[in-house]
N, C-alpha and C positions, 0 to 999 in steps of 0.2 A: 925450252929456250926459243926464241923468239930470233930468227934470221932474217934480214932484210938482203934481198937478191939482185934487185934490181930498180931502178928510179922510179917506176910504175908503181912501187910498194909504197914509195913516200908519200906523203898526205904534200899537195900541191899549194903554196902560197893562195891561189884563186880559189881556193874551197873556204879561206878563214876569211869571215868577213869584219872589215874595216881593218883589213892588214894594210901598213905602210899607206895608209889614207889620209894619214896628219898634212895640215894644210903645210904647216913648216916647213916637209921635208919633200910634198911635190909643188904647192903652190897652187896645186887644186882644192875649190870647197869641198869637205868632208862627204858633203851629202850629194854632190855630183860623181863625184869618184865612186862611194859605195853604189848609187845608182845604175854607171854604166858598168862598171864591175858586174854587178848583178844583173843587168840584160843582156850582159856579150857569155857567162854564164848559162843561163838557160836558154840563150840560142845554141850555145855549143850544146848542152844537153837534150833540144830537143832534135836537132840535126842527127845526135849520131842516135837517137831513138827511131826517126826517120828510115836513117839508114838501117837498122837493127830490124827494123818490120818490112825494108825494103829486100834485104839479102835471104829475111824468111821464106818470104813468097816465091821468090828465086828459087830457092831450094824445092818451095812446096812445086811448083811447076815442075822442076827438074824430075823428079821421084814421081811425079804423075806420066808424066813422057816415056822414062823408063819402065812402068808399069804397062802402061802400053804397048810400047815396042816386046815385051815377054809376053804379052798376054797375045798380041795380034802377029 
């Protein structure tokens, strides 16, 4: 059985692409919408990549420091 626990489990409107992109219902062209959709997207995605390789390093320093201070 299959439990959904919290909002982070749900699949997010901005993952489906050309969702609610109909010209009718914002008034935007199709293919501008899908566009900036899709670059405010992979800027989020490579942002928290950034961050993701930024917090590593952090760590890796940390644990080098620490080894130090045991070792000296």
């Amino acid at each position: 059985m299959l439990t959904i626990r919290t909002a982070a489990q749900i699949r997010a409107a901005h993952n489906l692409r050309s969702f609610r992109s109909f010209a009718a219902s914002t008034g935007v062209p199709v293919r501008c919408a899908d566009d900036c959709r899709g670059a405010q997207a992979e800027a989020i995605l490579a942002n928290s990549e950034l961050r993701r390789r930024w917090l590593a390093g952090c760590w890796h320093a940390h644990q080098a420091r620490a080894r130090r201070q045991r070792a000296g």
